[in-house]
N, C-alpha and C positions, 0 to 999 in steps of 0.2 A: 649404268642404267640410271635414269632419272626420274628419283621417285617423288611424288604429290609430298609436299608438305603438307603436315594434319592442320595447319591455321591455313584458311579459307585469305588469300590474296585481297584485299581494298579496292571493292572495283572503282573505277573513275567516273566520276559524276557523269551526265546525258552532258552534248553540248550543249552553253546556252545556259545551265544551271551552275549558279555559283557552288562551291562547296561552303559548307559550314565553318567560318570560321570562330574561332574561342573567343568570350568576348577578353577585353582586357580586365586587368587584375585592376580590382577596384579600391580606390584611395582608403586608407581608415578613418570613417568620421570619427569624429571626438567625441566621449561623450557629451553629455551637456555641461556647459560652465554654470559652476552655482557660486555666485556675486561673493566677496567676502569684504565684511562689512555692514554698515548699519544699515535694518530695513528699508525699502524704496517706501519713498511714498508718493502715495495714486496722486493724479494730475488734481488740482480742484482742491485737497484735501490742506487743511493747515494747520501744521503741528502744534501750533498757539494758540488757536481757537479752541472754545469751551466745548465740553463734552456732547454733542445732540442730548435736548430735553426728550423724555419719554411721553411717549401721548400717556392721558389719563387715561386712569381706567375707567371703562364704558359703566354707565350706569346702571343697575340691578332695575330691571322692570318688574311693574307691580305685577302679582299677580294677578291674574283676570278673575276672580273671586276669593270672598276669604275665605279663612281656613275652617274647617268644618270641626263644631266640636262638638263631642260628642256627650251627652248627659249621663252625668252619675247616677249608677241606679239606685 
């Protein structure tokens, strides 16, 4: 007697329809390389040249009236 297996057979795709296949097993990126070695420096930048001067500091405006004082009683 030939009895049904309890796992349900893979039916075969419609024709016409590709079946699914797995994609391929994919390469390990590396992590990232961290340089070793003295810091880079930015294009433009030159390690001889003096420090950037600082702007001054902006100047205190008056106030727009003086300061009110008040009289001793």
């Amino acid at each position: 007697m030939c009895s049904a297996s309890s796992s349900p057979r893979p039916r075969a795709p419609a024709p016409g329809i590709m079946p699914p296949v797995a994609a391929p097993p994919r390469a390990a990126v590396p992590a990232a390389v961290v340089p070793v070695g003295p810091p880079a420096v930015a294009l433009g930048d030159d390690p001889a040249a003096p420090p950037p001067v600082p702007d001054p500091p902006e100047p205190i405006p008056p106030e727009p009236y003086p300061p009110v004082r008040i009289p001793p009683p």
